[in-house]
N, C-alpha and C positions, 0 to 999 in steps of 0.2 A: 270203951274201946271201940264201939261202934262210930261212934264220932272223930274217929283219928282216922277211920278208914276212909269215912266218907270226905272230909277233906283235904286226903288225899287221894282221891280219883278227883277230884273237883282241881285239884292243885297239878293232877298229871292231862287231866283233859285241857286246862290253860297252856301247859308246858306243850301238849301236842299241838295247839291250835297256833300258839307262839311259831314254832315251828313250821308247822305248816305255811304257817303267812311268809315266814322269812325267805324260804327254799321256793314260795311262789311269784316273790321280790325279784331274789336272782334268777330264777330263770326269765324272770320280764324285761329283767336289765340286760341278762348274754343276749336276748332276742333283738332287743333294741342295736347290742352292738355287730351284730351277723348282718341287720337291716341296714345299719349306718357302711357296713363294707361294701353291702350290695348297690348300695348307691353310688358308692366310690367307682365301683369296675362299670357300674352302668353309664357315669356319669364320663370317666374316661372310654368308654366305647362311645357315647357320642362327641367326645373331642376329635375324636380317631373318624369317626364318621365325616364331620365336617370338614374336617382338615383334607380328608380326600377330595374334597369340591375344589379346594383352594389350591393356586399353582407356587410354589416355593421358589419365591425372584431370586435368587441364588444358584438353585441349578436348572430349573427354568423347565426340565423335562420329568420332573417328580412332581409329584403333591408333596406339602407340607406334611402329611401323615410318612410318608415315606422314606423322606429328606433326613438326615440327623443335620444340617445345619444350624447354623446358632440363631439364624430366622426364622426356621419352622419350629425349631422350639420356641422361640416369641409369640409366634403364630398360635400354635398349641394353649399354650399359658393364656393368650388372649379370650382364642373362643372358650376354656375352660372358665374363665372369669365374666364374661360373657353368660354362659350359659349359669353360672351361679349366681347371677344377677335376675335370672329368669329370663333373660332373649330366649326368642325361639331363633330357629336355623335362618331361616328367610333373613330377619331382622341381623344376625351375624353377619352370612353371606354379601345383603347389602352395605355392611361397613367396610369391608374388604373392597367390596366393587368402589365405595364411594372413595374409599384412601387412594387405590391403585390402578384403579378403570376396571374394566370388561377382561382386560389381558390375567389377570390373577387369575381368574376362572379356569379350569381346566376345560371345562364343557363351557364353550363360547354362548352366549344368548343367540337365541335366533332371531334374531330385526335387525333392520338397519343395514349396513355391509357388511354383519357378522353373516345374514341369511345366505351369501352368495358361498361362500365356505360350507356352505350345506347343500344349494343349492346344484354347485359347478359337477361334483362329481354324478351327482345322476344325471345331467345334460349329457355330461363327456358318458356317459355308461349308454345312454339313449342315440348319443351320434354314431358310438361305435356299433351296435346292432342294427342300426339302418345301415352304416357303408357298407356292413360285414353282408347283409340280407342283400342290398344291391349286388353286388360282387356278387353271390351267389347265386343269385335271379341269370347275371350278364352270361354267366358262366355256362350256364343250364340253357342257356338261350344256343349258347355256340354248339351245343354239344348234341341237341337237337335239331338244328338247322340242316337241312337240305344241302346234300352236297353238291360240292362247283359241277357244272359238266363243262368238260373244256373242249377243243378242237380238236384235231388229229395233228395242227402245225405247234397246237400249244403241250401237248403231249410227247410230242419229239422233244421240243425247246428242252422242257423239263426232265426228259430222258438224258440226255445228252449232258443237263447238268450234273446230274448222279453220276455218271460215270465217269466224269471229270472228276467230279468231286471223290469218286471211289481211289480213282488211280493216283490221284493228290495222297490221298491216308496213305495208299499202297505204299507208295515210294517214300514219303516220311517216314510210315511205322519201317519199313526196310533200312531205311538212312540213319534210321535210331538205334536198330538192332547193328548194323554192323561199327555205330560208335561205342556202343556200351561193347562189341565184342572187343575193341582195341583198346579200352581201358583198362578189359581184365588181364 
């Protein structure tokens, strides 16, 4: 009887170890498939990544990542195939450029006559804060400056103009009021 015991813990130590191996199988294999999804979303986040570099000739103010036309799903599909071919980005991004020029680009290179699109607005930024500083220098200048002294015949002259000029308003603002009074 002692021998039917012992071959069976020898026959239930096998059946554990059976087991054991099998349940350390599958869990190797769901790991493998959690891994192969992980690559999936990583692999479409750098489709999504690229595709925002790239301009969607369609509707010309999106990226391709942005766009649902049936170009930037091309687009997509491409650098996807692309990228499972193992390109890196650079090597993508340059196929693009070489199909369809510099213009695909969302972010234009800077050389060439693309630099001046870089360039124009911080000149125009730098003109404007010199005229704006001049002006304000001209301004300070006037406001500062030493008043006229004038004559006693050029102080008449200019009296004499006020008062012309007072009795002008007078009589207008007067000619105004008794129109509007005969409208009401």
């Amino acid at each position: 009887m002692k021998h039917k015991n012992s071959n069976l813990i020898v026959d239930m130590r096998k059946l554990f170890i059976a087991l054991g191996c099998f349940f350390l199988l599958l869990s190797l294999g769901q790991a493998q498939d959690v891994s192969a999804e992980g690559t999936g979303v990583e692999l479409e986040q750098r489709v999504f990544e690229i595709a925002r570099k790239v301009r969607c000739p369609v509707c010309r103010a999106e990226s391709a990542a942005d766009s649902n036309a049936t170009t930037s799903i091309e687009f997509r599909n491409i650098i996807q195939e692309k990228l499972e071919e193992g390109q890196s980005e650079a090597e993508i991004i340059a196929f693009f450029q070489a199909s369809y020029g510099d213009w695909i680009l969302l972010d234009p290179p800077k050389r060439g006559l693309h630099l001046i699109v870089w360039i124009a607005p911080l000149v125009a930024a730098i003109l404007a804060i010199g005229i704006f500083l001049g002006l304000l220098r001209r301004w300070t200048r006037k406001a500062n400056a030493e008043p006229m002294v004038l004559s006693a015949e050029e102080v008449a002259v200019v009296q004499k103009a006020l008062r012309a000029s007072k009795f002008n308003t007078d009589t207008t603002a007067s000619a105004a009021k008794d129109t509007s009074g005969e409208q009401s």
